[in-house]
Structure formats: C-alpha cells, structure tokens
C-alpha positions in Angstrom: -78.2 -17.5 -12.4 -77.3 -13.8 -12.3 -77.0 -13.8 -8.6 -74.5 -16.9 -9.3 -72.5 -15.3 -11.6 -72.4 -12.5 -9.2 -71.0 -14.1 -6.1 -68.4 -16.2 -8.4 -67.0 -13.1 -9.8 -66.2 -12.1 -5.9 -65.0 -14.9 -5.7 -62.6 -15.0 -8.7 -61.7 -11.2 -7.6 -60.9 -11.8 -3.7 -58.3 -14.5 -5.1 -57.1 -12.1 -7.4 -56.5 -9.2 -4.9 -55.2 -12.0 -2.6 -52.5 -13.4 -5.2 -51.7 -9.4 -5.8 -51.0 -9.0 -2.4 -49.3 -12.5 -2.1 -47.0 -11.3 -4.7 -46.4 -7.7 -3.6 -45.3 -9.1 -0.5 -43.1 -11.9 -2.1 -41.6 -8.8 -4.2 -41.1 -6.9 -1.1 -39.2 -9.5 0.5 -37.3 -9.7 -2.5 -36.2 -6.5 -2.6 -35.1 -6.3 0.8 -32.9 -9.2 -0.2 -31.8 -7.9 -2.8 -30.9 -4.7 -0.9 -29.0 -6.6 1.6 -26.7 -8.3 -1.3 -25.9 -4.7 -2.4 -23.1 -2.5 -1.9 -24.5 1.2 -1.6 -22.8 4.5 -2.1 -23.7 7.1 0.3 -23.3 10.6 2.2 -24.3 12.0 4.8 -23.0 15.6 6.7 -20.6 15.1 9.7 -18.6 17.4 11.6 -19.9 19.9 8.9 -18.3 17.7 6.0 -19.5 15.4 3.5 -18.5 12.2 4.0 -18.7 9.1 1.6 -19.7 5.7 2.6 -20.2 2.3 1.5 -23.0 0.6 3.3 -24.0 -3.2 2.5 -25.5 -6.4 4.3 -28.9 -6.5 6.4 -29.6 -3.6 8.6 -30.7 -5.3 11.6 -27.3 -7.6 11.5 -24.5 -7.0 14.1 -22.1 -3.9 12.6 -18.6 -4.2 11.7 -17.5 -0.4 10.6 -14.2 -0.3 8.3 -11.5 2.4 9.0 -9.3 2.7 6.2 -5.5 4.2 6.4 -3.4 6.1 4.3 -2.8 6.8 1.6 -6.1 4.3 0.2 -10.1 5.1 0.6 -12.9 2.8 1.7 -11.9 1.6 -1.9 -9.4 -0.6 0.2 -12.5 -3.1 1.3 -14.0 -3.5 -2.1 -12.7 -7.3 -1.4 -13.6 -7.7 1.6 -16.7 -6.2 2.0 -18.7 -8.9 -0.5 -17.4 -11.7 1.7 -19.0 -9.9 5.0 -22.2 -8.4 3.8 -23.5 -11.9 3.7 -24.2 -12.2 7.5 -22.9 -8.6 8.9 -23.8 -5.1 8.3 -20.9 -3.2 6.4 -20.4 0.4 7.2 -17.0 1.8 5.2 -16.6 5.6 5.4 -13.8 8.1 3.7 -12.0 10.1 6.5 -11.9 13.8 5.1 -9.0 14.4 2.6 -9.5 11.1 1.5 -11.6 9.4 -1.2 -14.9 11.2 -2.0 -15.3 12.7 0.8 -15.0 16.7 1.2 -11.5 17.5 1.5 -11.7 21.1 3.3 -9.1 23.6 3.0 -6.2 23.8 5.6 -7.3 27.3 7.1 -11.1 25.9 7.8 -10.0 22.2 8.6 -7.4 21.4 11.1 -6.2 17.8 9.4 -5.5 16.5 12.8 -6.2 13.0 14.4 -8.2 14.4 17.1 -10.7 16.4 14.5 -10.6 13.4 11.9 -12.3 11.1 15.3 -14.7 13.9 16.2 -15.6 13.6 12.3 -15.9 10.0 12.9 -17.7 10.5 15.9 -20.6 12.9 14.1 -20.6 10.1 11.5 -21.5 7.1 13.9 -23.8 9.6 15.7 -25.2 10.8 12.6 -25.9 6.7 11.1 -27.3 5.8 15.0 -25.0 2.9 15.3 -25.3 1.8 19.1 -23.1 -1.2 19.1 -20.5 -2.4 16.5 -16.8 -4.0 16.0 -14.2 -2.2 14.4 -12.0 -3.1 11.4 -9.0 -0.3 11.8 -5.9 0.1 9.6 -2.7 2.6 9.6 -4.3 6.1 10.2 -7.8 4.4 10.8 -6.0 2.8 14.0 -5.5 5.9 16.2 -9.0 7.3 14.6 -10.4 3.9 15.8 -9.4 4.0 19.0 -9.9 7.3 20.1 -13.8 6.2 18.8 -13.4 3.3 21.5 -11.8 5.7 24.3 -14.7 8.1 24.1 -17.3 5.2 23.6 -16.3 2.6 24.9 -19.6 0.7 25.9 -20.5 0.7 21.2 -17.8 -1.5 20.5 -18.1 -5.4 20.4 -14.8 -5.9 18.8 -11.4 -5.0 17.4 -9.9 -6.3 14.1 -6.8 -5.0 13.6 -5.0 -5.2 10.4 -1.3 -3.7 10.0 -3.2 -0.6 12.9 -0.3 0.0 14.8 -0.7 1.0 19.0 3.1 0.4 20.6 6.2 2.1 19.7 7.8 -1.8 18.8 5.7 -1.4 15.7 7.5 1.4 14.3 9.6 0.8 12.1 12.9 3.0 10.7 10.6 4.2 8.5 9.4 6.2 10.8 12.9 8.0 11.3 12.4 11.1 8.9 9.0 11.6 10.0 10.2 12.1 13.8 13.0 14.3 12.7 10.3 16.5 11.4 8.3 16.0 14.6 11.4 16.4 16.6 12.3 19.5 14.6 9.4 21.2 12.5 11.7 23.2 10.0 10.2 23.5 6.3 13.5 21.8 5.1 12.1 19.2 7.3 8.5 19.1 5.9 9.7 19.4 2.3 11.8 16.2 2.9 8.9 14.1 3.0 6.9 15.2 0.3 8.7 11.9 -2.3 5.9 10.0 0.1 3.2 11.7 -2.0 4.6 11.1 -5.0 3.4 7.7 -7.4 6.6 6.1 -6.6 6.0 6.9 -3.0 2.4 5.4 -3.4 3.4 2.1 -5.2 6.4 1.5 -2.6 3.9 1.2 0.2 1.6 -1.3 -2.4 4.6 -3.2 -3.7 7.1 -3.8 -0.3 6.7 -6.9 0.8 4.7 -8.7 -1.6 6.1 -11.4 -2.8 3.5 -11.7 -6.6 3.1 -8.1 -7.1 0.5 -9.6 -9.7 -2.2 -9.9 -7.1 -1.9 -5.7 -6.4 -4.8 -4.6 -8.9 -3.7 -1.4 -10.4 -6.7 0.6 -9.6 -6.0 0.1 -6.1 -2.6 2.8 -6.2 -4.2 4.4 -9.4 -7.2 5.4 -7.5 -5.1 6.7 -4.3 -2.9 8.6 -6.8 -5.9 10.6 -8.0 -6.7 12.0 -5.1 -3.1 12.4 -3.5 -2.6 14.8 -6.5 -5.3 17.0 -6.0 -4.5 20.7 -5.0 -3.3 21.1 -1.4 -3.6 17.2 -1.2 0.2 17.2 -0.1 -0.1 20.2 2.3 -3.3 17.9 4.1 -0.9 14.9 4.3 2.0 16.7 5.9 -0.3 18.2 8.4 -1.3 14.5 9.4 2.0 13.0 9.4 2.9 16.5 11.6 0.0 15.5 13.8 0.8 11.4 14.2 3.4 12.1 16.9 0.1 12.3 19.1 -0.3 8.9 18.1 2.1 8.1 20.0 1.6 10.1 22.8 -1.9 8.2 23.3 -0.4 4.7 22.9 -0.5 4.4 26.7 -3.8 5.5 26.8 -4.8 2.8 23.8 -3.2 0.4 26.0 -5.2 1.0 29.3 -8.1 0.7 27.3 -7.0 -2.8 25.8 -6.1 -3.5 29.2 -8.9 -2.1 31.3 -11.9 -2.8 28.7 -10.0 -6.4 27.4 -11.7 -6.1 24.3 -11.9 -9.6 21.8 -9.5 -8.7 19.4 -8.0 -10.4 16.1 -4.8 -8.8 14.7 -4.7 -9.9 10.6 -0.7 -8.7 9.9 1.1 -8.0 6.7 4.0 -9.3 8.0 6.6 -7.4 5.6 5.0 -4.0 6.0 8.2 -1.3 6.0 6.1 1.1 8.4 4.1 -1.4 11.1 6.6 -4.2 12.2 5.2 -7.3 13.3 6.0 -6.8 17.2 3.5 -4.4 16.9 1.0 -7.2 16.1 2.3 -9.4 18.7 2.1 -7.0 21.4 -1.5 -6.6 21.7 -1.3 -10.0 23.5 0.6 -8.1 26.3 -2.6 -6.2 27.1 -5.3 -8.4 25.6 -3.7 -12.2 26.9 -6.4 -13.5 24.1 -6.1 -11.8 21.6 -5.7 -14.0 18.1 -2.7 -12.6 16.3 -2.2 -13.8 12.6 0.9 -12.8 10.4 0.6 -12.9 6.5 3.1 -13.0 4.0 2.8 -9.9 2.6 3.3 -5.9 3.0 1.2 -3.4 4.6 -1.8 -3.9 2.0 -2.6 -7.2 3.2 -6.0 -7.2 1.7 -4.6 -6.8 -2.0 -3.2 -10.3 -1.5 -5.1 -11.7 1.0 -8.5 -10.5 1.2 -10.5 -14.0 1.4 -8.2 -15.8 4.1 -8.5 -12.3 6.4 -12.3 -12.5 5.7 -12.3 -16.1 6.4 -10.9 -15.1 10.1 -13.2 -12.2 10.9 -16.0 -14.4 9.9 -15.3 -16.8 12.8 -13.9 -13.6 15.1 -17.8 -11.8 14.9 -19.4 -15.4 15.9 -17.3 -15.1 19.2 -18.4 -11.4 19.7 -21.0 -10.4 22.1 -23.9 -8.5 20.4 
C-alpha cells in the first residue's frame, strides 16, 4: 500500500512540475508578446553621446528606423509608431541637440550634418542593425541619406515624408537662410533667430493645416522645451549654417536614387512653406517607381495624418525585399 502511495505521489508531482513548466513557458511567451506590443525608452553611447531611443515591435521583424527633423524629437512618431510595431521593428532615435539626447556644447560638438550621420552611423553600428528601411524627415533627410551613401547594401527602403533632396523643393523660405549662407555676417545669423522663438515653432506646426484642432499641443510644447534650453539657439544656427551642404550633396543623393533605384514612397504635406511639393514629385525623375502621395496639410503631416501615412507604409514594407 505504502509502495502505492509512493509511486502515486510521483506521479501527482511529475504533473505538477510538468504544469509549472507548461505555465512558465506559456508566461514566457507572454512576455515576449507583451514586450513586442511595448514602446521602450532607451540609450545607448554613440559617437561619444547619449542618444535617446524609442524601440517597439518584435526583434526578429524586418526594421524600419525613424529620422525625425527639426525642430520635433522622436516624439514626432508617437502616432505612428503603435500602428507599425504590430508587424515591424520600430527603431526612433533623438539626433544630438534634440529631444533627450545629450546636447553637447558647441566648442566639443561640431553641430554639422556630416557629424550628426557619423552619430547616426555609431548608433546603427552600436544597435547591430544589418538591414532596414528608412522613414526620414526635414533634417533627418540629408542625415538619412548620407546613412544610405555610406551603407548602401542595409537599406531595404526609403519613406520619405516632407525629406527634401532637389533644389525644386525649396521653397522662398529658404531665401534668408541662403543669404546667411551666401554671406555669414552676425547681422545675418541674428536675423534668423524669430525661427527659434514659440511663434517660430507654432508657424511650422500651424501653416498649412487646414483644422489646426488635430495639432496636439504637446507636440510644439514639447519642441519649445528644448529649443529654449541654453545655447539651444547657437546649435540651431550652426545647422541651418551647415544645410547649404545639403545641397551641395543633392547630386550625390540623386546618383544614389538613381544608381541604387531604391523602392521608395514619398508621404507629402502638401502646404509645407519650407519643402514644396516638386520636391516630392521629383524623386520619380530618379526612382521611375517611386509612389508619391500628397496630403492636405503642412510640413507636420503626421499631426494630421498619422493613420492614412501608416496605412501606406504598411503596404510599402510588404513590397520591400528583406
């Protein structure tokens, strides 16, 4: 009888230890789910600065890395980033300056377009991401594509919203910023600083948009707080100094398109008053495919328009190679 009782109680443990196991696993799998349905905040060290990142979506899914513009954050793609992390993996950094990421000071950061890319470039290399598509906008543009001249053989795809790469895209906006390029006086520089101000921040939210009751006011709030920070304004200059070489790589941006013949989706805010909607359009010059969508709205498309744009990069990464 003992010996009975015995073997039953292995018995009655070996299903126990079994349905602890069963359930560790099933809680395991959980989590992992749960993980993937999760935006997550991160840094990690690149080019010697702490850069901020939102990360979501499953880790072995294809990569689609966000690169915001000015004067905004990865804060930009709080929208769109839900509607993606479903099927993608979701990488959104801060350039430096911007966001929470370290904002050095002038005389031991050069705030130029070449050093925020090799920033970028520590941060892709630092996160081991081999192949992905690109989401670039305003100053992420030129970043962008300097990542897809010097790698050319990571990216899958190009999603292009309101990131400008011909001269036809400038608009007269542009025409006190090139008199400072053309002439870099102080009285010059000091000229644009009404960019910086809050005024200057909501005129790049509000042109365009036709119900300014769809521009959440954290969105310019946000950008505000850190455009006011000490030296902030001194940083920005030193960019907008620096985006004539922008344009002086344009050709080289358009080899590449041309050359490389990248799938690319252009997603347009087609009353922005800095990126003009020929700018959109041309990318078909280089890229003969290339899908080029204009939106009724100004250069914040996603404010207004986050779920239709994320409704057409859905169906852009299916076409993508992996």
């Amino acid at each position: 009888m003992k010996k009975l009782t015995f073997a039953a109680l292995l018995i009655v443990s070996g299903l126990f230890t079994n349905s602890n196991i069963m359930a560790q696993l099933k809680n395991n799998t959980k989590t992992q789910a749960d993980n993937a349905q999760s935006i997550h905040y991160r840094k990690i060290t690149a080019n010697g600065q702490s850069i901020f990142y939102r990360e979501a979506g499953p880790a072995g899914a294809p990569t689609i890395l966000l690169l915001h513009g000015y004067p905004t954050s990865s804060h930009m793609f709080r929208e769109l980033i839900p509607i993606l992390m479903e099927k993608y993996h979701v990488i959104a950094p801060d350039l430096p300056g911007f966001g929470y990421s370290d904002a050095p000071d002038r005389t031991k950061f050069a705030y130029t377009f070449d050093n925020l890319a090799k920033t970028m470039q520590s941060f892709i290399d630092g996160l081991a991401l081999k192949r992905f598509a690109i989401y670039v906008f305003d100053y992420g543009a030129p970043t962008g594509f300097r990542l897809a001249l010097a790698n050319p053989e990571k990216i899958t795809g190009i999603i292009t919203q309101n990131g400008n790469a011909y001269v036809e895209g400038l608009s007269s906006g542009w025409n006190p910023i090139q008199k400072y390029w053309e002439n870099d006086t102080q009285e010059n520089r000091n000229a644009l600083k009404d960019i910086f101000t809050a005024e200057g921040t909501k005129f790049q939210y509000f042109t365009g948009v036709t119900d300014t009751t769809l521009i959440a006011p954290e969105s310019y709030t946000l950008d505000q707080y850190f455009l006011d920070r000490p030296e902030s304004t001194e940083i920005q200059l030193d960019l907008l100094k620096d985006y004539k070489t922008n344009v002086a790589l344009y050709p080289k941006f358009q080899e590449y398109f041309r050359t490389r013949k990248p799938k690319l989706l252009a997603v347009w805010g087609n009353k922005d008053p800095f990126f003009l909607p020929p700018g959109a359009e041309a990318y078909k010059r280089d890229i003969p495919d290339a899908k080029v969508i204009l939106y009724n709205t100004g250069h914040f498309a996603l404010e207004t328009h986050a779920k239709e744009i994320g409704s057409e990069i859905l169906k852009f990464m299916t076409s993508l190679p992996k």
